[in-house]
C-alpha positions in Angstrom: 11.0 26.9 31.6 9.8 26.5 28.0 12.6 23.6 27.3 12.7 20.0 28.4 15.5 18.3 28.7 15.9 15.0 26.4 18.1 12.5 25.2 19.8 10.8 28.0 23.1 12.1 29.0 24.3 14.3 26.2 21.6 17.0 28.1 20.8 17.5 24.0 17.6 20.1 24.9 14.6 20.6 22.4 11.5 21.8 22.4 8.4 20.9 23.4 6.5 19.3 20.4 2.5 19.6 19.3 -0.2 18.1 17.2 -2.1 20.4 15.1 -5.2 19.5 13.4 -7.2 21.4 10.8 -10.6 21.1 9.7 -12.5 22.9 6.8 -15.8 22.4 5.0 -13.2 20.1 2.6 -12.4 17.7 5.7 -9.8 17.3 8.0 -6.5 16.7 8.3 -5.0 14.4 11.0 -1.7 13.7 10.6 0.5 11.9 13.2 3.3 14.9 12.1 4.2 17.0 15.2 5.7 20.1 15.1 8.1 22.1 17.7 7.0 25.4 19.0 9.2 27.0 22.0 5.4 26.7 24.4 1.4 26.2 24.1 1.4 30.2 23.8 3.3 30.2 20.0 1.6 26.8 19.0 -2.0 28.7 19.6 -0.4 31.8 17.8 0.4 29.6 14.8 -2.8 27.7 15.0 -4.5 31.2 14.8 -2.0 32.5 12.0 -3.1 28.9 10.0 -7.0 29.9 10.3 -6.4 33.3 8.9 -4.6 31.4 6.2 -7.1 28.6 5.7 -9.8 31.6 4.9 -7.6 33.8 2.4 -6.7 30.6 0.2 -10.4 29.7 0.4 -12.7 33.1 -0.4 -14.0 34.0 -1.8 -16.0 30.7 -2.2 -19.8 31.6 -1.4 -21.8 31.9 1.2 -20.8 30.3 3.8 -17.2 28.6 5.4 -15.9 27.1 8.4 -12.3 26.2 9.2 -11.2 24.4 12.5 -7.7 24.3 14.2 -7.0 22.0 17.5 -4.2 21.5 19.5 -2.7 18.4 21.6 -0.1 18.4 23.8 2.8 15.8 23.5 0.4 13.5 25.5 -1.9 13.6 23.9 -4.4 16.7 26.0 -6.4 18.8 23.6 -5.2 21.9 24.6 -6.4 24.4 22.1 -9.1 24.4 19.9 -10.4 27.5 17.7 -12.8 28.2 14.8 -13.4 31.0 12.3 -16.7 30.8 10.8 -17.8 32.8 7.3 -21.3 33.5 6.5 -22.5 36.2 3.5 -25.5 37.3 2.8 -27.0 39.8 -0.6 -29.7 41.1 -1.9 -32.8 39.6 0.0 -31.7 38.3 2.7 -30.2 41.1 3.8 -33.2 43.5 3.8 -35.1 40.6 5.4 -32.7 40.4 8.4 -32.8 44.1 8.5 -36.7 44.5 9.0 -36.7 42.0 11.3 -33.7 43.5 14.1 -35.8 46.8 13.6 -39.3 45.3 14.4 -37.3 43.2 17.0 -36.0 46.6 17.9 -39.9 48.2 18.0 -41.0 45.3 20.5 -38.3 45.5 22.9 -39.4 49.9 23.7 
């Protein structure tokens, strides 16, 4: 059952509430601010939806970019935590990485 009962007699029900921290290459943000979601389930699907988010306000930016989401349950228990990581590469460094999978490739037959 997704919904706790609070607030005393009145049986007034709400849902279960969660802290969600973000982190980027820019810092991170740590507010005390919670936020409702109906289980740990939609908080993660909303952590994830926030990642994508992060990324598309950010690129394109360069060559590389982290972003960071965590979870913690109204007692505080971290219990989600994911990442989405960005690295480009041109030119150079691209036909280097390639020569070296294939003679990566050549020692391993």
């Amino acid at each position: 059952m997704p919904f706790r009962v609070r607030g005393g007699p009145t049986g007034r029900r709400t849902m279960p509430n969660y802290k969600i921290t973000t982190e980027s290459d820019h810092g991170r943000d740590d507010s005390d601010e919670r936020i409702e979601f109906p289980d740990a389930k939609a908080a993660a699907d909303d952590a994830q939806i926030a990642l994508t988010e992060m990324a598309r306000d950010r690129m394109p930016n360069g060559e590389r970019a982290r972003f960071g989401v965590e979870i913690e349950d109204e007692k505080g228990k971290r219990i989600y935590r994911a990442s989405l990581d960005f690295k480009a590469e041109a030119g150079e460094e691209v036909e280097r990485d390639a020569k070296a999978r294939e003679q990566k490739k050549r020692e391993s037959s």
